[in-house]
N, C-alpha and C positions, 0 to 999 in steps of 0.2 A: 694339687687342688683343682677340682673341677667346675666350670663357670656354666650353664643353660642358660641361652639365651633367647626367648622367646621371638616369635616373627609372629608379627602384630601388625593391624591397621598403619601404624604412625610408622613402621619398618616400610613398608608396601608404597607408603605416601612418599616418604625422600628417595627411594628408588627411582617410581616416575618423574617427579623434580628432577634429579640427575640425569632419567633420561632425554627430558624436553629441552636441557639447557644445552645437553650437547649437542640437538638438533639445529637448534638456533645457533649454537657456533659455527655448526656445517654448510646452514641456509646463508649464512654471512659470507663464509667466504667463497660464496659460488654468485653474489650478486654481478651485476652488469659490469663490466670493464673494458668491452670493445667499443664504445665509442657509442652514446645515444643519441636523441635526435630530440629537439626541438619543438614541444607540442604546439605553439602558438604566434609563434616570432613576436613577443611579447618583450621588455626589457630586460637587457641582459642581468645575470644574477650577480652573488661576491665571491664566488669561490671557484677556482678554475676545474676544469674539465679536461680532459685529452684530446685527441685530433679534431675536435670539434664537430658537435652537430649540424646537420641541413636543416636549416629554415621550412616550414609549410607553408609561410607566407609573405615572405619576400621580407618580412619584418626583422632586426635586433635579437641576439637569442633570446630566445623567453626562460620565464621561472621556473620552468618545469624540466631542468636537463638531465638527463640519466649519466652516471658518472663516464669520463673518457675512461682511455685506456692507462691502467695505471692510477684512476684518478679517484677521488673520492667525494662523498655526498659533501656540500657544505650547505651553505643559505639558502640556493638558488641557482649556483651553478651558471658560467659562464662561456663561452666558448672560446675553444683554443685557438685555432690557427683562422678562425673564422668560417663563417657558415655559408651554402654553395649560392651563388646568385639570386636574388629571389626575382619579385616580378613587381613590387609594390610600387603603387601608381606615383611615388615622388622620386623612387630609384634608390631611396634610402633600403632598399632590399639588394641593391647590389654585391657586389664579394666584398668581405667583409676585413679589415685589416687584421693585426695579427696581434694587436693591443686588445686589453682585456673585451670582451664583450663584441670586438669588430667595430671596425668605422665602415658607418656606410655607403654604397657606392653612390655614383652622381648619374645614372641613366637607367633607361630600361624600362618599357611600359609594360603592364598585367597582360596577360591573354584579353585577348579582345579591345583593347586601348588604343588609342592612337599617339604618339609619341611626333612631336613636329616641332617646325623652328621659323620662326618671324624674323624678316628682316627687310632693310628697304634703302633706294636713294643711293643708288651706287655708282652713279654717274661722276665722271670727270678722276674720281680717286683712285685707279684699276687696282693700285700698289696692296692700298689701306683695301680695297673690297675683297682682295685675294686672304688677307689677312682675315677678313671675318667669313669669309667663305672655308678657309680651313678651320677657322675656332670651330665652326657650325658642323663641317663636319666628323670632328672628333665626334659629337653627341650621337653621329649614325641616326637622323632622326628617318622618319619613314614617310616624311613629307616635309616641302620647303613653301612659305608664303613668302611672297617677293611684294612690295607696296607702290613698287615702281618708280621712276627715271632711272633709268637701267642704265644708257651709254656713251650717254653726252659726254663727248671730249675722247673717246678710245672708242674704235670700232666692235663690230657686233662679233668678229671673229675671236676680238679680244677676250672678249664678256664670256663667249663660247667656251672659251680653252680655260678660262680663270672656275669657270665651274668644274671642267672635267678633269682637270690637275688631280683631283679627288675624284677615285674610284667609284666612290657610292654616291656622290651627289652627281657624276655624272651618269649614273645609273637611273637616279631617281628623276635627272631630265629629260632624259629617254623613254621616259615610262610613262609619264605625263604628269607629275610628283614633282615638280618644282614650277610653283603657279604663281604668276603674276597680273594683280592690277597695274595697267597702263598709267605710267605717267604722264607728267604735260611735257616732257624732254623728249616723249618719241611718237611718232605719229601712229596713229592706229594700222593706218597700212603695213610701217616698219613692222608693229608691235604683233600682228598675226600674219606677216612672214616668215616671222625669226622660224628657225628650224633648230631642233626638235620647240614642236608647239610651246607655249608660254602661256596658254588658254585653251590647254586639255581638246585641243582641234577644233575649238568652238570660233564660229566663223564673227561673232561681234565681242567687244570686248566688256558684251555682260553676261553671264552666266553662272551657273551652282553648280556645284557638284558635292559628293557623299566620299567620305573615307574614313574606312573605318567606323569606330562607331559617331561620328562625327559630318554635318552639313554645312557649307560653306557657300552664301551667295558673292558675288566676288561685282560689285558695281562700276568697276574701271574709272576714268579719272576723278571724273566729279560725282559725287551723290545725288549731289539736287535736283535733279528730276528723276529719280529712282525711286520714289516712292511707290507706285503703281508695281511697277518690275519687280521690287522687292517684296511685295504684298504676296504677289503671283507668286512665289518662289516660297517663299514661310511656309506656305499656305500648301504647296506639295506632301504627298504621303512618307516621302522620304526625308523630308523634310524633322515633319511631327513624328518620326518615326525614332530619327536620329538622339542619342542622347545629350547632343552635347550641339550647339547652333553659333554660328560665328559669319559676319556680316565683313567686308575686306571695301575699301576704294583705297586710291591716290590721297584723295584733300584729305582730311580730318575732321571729323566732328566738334572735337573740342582740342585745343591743342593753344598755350601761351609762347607759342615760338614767333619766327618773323612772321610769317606769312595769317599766324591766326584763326583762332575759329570758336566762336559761342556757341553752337549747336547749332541743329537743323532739326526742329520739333516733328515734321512729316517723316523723318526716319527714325528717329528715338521713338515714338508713338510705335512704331511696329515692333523695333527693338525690343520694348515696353510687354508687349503684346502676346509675341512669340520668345520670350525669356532666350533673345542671344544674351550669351554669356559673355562676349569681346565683340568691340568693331578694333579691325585695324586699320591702319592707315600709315602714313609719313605723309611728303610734301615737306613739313619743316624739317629739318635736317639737328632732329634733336631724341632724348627716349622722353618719353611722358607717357603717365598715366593716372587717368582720374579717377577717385571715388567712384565708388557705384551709383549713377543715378538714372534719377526715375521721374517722369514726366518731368524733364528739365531741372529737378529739384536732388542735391546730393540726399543718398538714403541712408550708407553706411560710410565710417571714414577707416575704417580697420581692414587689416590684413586677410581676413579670414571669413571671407563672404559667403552669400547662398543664392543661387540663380536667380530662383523666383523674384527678388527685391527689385532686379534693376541689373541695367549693365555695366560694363567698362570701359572706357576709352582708352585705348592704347597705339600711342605714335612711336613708331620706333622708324626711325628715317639718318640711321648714324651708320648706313652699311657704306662709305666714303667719297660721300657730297661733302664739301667744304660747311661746316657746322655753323648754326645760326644761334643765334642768345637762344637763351628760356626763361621766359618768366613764368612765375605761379600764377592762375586766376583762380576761381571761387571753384571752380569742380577739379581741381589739379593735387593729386595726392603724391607724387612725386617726381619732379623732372629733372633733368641735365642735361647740357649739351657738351654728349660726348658719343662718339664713335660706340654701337650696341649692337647686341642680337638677343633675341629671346629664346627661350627653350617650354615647351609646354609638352605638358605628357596627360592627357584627358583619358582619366580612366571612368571606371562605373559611373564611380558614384563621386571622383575627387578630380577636379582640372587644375593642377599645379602648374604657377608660373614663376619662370628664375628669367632674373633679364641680366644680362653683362658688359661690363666694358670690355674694347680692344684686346686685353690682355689677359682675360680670362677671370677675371676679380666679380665680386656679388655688386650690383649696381640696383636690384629691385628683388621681390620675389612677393608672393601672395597667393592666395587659393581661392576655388570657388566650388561649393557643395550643393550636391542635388538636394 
């Protein structure tokens, strides 16, 4: 028996059908598998990935990851072994652990940032100041502010060798990168003889200087007649030029330790003025730091501030002077007295601040936005 079997439209149709499907079979298994990359360093996805993508910005893997090797689409896609270094102004773009999505690192400033560390009041304790002199230099910062009483009770050769013990912080005193306001423990004469400089070669011990994208007027021990000096110096091109402005003495602004301090209206006024973002200071041998404020008046009480408002007050005087009480006053957002260093990383557009105790533990942190 014989069958004719017509080839027709609807013949012609499932043929193409059959051909496109095994196109898309073929397109499949030729998609990505060596290892994609990261469009936005955005939050990490659910579903793992292969050797892990690179960051574009220093950020968490983001939701966009092309599968690893071996790996396959899922959510969002996470990264493997973690993603390469980044640059992200809190350091949270650092390498990345091995747990899903990466933990992020704790250093590291963006291109064009300045990455630095505050400390102060390291007289008579060489022992304890060697200990926060090494904390400080694990972070590798790329500049050192010192608040001063340097060496009461141990000599200046002490002080010398307790810095360069560490390769890169004696690098950075060599460079003129590790600056000190003068205390009341050392006489000005001691305090710009020391060798290498302690005041960037500058013959009094007041002066500014620029790092990075960063301006820094530095008042030495006492403020209070700094007002005029400090005007002059705001008031420079490199100054306003700077993105990021920060005012340094010995006394303190505001500070509920022994020694104390309500403000000094004729330097907050320009503070106020020229939007520094920090004054630092010690003398009391404690970490404190205040709310943001503004003409004498607290502005903000929250972690997560913006230049323009108002500044900050921050005493960090625990680098190993014998530690004095702390109380709270009316502008005091968090204090203790205990042995600190701070870590700041001032990038664009974000100035993150982590402050520590002795042993490497979270003691404060906050931020401040252009």
């Amino acid at each position: 028996m014989r069958f004719d079997i017509a080839v027709g439209p609807i013949t012609f149709l499932l043929a193409a059908c059959t051909l496109w499907a095994c196109g898309q079979s073929a397109e499949s298994n030729n998609s990505p598998l060596s290892g994609g990359s990261v469009t936005t360093g955005g939050t990490a996805g659910e579903s793992s990935s292969g050797a892990g993508g690179t960051t574009s910005s220093g950020g968490a893997a983001g939701s966009d990851v092309s599968g690893g090797s071996g790996g396959s689409f899922g959510s969002g896609g996470s990264t493997g072994s973690g993603g390469a270094a980044g640059s992200g102004p809190t350091g949270s773009g650092g390498a990345a652990g091995a747990a899903v999505g990466g933990a992020g690192g704790t250093g590291g400033a963006g291109a064009g940032a300045l990455h630095f560390a505050a400390y102060g009041d390291t007289r008579t304790g060489f022992a304890t100041h060697q200990q926060v002199i090494d904390r400080i230099a694990r972070l590798d910062p790329q500049l050192i502010i010192h608040s001063g009483d340097l060496w009461d009770g141990y000599s200046q050769d002490t002080f010398r060798s307790i810095l360069t013990k560490n390769v890169n912080v004696g690098k950075l005193l060599g460079s003129g990168l590790f600056v000190v306001s003068r205390g009341n423990h050392e006489t000005v004469a001691d305090y710009l003889a020391f060798t290498p400089s302690l005041a960037r070669d500058g013959a009094t011990e007041r002066f500014s200087y620029t790092s990075g994208n960063s301006f820094f007027v530095i008042l030495g021990m006492d403020p209070t007649p700094s007002a005029t000096y400090l005007e002059s110096e705001l008031k420079k091109p490199e100054a306003t030029a700077a993105r990021w402005r920060f005012v340094q003495s010995h006394y303190p602004i505001y500070s509920g330790g022994l020694h104390g301090a309500r403000g000094i209206p004729a330097i907050e006024k320009l503070c106020d003025q020229y939007h520094v973002a920090i004054y630092w200071s010690g003398h009391d041998h404690i970490y404190e730091r205040s709310h943001q404020v503004f003409g004498g008046q607290v502005v903000d009480t929250t972690d997560d501030l913006t230049v323009n408002k108002g500044t900050v007050y921050v005493v960090s005087g625990g680098g190993g002077a014998p530690l004095y009480t702390s109380n709270k006053i009316p502008t005091t957002h968090t204090n203790l007295s205990t042995n600190n260093y701070v870590d700041v990383v001032a990038d664009q557009n974000l100035l993150t601040v982590k402050a520590y105790k002795l042993d490497g533990s979270s003691l404060d942190s906050f931020s401040i936005r252009q």
